[in-house]
GULUMMAR-550290 format. One record per atom (N, C-alpha, C, CB): residue in one letter; x, y, z. Coordinates in steps of 0.05 Angstrom, whole numbers, plus 5000, padded with zeros to 4 digits. Glycine has a CB too. Layout:
<tiros>
AXYZ;...
</tiros>
This chain:
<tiros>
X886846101571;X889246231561;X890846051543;X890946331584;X890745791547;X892345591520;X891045581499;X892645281525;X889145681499;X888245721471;X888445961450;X885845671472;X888946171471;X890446371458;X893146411452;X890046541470;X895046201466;X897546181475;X897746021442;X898246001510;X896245791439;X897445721413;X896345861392;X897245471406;X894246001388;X893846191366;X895846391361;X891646321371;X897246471380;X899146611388;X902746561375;X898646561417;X902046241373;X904946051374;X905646061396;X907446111357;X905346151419;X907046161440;X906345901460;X906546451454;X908945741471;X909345511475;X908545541509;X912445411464;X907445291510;X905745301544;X907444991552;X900845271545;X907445051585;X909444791593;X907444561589;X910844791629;X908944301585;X907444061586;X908543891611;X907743901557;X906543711633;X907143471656;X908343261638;X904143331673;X909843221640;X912343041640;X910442791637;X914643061669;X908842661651;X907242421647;X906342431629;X905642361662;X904442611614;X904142641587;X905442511564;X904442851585;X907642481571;X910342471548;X910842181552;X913642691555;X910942031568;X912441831574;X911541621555;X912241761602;X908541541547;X908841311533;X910141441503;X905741141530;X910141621491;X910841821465;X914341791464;X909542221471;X914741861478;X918141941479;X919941721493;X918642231497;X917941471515;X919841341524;X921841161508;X918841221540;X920941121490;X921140831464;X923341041453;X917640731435;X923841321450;X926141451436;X927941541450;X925541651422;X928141461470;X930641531496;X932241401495;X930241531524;X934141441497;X937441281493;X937541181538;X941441651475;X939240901532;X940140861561;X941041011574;X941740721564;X939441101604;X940141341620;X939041601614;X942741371619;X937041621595;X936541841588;X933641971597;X936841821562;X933042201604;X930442231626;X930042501618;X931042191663;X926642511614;X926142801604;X926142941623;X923742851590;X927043161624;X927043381644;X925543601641;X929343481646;X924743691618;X921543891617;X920443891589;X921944251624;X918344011592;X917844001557;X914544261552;X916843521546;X915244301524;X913344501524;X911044481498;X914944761524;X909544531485;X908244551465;X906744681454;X907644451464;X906944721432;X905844941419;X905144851394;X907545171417;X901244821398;X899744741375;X900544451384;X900544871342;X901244311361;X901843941357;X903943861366;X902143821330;X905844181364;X909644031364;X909844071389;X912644191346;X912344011400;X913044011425;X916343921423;X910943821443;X917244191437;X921244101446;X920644001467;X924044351453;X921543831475;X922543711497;X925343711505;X921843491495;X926343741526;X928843661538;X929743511555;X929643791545;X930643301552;X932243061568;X934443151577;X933142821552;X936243011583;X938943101602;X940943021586;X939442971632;X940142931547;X942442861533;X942543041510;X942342571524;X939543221509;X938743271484;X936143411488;X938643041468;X935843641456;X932943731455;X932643601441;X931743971450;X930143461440;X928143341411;X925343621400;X925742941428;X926343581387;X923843811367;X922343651365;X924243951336;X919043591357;X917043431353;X915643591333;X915543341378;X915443501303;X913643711290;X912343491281;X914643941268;X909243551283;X907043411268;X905543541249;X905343311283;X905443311231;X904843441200;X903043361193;X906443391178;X901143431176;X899443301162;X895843331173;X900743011163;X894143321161;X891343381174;X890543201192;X889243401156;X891742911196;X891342671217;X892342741235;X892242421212;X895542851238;X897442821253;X899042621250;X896742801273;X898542411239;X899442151238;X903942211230;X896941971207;X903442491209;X906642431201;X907542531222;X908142551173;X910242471232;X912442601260;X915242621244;X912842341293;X915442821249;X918742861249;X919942901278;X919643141230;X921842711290;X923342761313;X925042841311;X923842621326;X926943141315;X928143261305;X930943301337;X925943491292;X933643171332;X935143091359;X937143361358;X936942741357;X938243461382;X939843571379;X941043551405;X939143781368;X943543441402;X945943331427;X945743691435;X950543141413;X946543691463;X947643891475;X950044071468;X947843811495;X951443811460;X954343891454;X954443991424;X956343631459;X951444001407;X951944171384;X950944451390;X950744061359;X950044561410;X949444791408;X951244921407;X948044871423;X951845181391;X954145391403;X953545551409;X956045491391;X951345701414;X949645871443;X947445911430;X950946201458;X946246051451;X943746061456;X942446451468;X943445791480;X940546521460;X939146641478;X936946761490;X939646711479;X935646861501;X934046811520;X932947161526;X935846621546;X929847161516;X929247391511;X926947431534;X928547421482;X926547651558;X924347561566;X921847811570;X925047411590;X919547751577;X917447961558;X918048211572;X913647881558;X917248511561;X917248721566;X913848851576;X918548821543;X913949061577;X911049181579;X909349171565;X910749381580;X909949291535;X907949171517;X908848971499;X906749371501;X911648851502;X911248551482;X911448371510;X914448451452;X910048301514;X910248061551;X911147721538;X905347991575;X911547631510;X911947501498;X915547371504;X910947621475;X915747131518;X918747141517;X919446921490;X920147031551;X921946901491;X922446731467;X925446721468;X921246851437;X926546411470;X929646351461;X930046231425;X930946071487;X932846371433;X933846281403;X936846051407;X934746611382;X935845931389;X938745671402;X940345581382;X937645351415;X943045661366;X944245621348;X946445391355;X945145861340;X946245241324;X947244971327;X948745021310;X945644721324;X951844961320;X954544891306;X954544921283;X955444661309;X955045021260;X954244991232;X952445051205;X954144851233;X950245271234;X947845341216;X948245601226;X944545191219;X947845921209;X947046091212;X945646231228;X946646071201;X942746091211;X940046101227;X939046021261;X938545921212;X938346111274;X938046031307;X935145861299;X937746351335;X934345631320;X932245561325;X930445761339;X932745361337;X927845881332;X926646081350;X924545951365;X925746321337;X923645961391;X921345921399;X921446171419;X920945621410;X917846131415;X916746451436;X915646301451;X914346721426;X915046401476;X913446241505;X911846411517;X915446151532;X910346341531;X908046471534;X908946651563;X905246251535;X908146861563;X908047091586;X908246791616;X903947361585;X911546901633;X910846851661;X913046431646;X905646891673;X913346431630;X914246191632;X917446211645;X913946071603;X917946041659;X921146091671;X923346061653;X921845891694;X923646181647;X925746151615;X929046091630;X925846551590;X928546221660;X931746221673;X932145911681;X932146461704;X929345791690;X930645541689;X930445311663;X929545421713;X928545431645;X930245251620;X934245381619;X927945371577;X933745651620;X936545751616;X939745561631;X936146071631;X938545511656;X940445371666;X941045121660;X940045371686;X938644941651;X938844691643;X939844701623;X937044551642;X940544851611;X942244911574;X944944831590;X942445361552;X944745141606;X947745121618;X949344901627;X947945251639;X947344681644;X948144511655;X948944341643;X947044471668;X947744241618;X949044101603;X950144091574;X947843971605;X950544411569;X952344421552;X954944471561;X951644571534;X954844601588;X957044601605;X958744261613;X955644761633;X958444111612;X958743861620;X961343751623;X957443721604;
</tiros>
């Protein structure tokens, strides 16, 4: 099914160990990933300070854009989850100053209520 999931775009969870030699070197003091997902190359991740977007470019992989976004710039968010015939969920997450929402879709059965809370939790802060 992850191979349909990214043909799809739709983002599948990633083990946290995975991440650690990649993302530890970009963590600020005190800062600890709390889940993370990927779809195709890229992957959001979420720490307890911040989402990082991860987009990889290029036919190597080699280029990265790490893409930061403090908690405290979101000005909401929301949170779509699948129906009968679209089973596809997907949040949208708008940042202070831009129009446009960030979109990601997730694959059927992903817990979106507890990414949902961890928004809460720390944009609530």
């Amino acid at each position: 099914m992850g191979i349909l999931n990214n043909i799809l775009g739709n983002a599948t969870e990633v083990n946290l160990n995975e991440l650690q030699k990649e993302f530890t070197p970009l963590l600020a003091d005190n800062e600890q990933l709390e889940c993370a997902f990927r779809i195709f190359r890229d992957k959001w991740v979420f720490t307890n300070k911040r989402l990082i977007m991860l987009n990889v470019q290029g036919i190597t992989g080699s280029k990265r854009e790490y893409h930061s976004i403090p908690y405290k710039s979101i000005a909401h968010f929301s949170i779509e989850t699948g129906g009968t015939f679209d089973d596809d969920c997907e949040m949208k997450i708008w940042i202070s100053g831009q129009s446009e929402p960030f979109l990601q879709e997730f694959k059927k059965g992903t817990d979106l209520k507890s990414i949902q809370k961890l928004l809460i939790k720390h944009i609530f802060q």
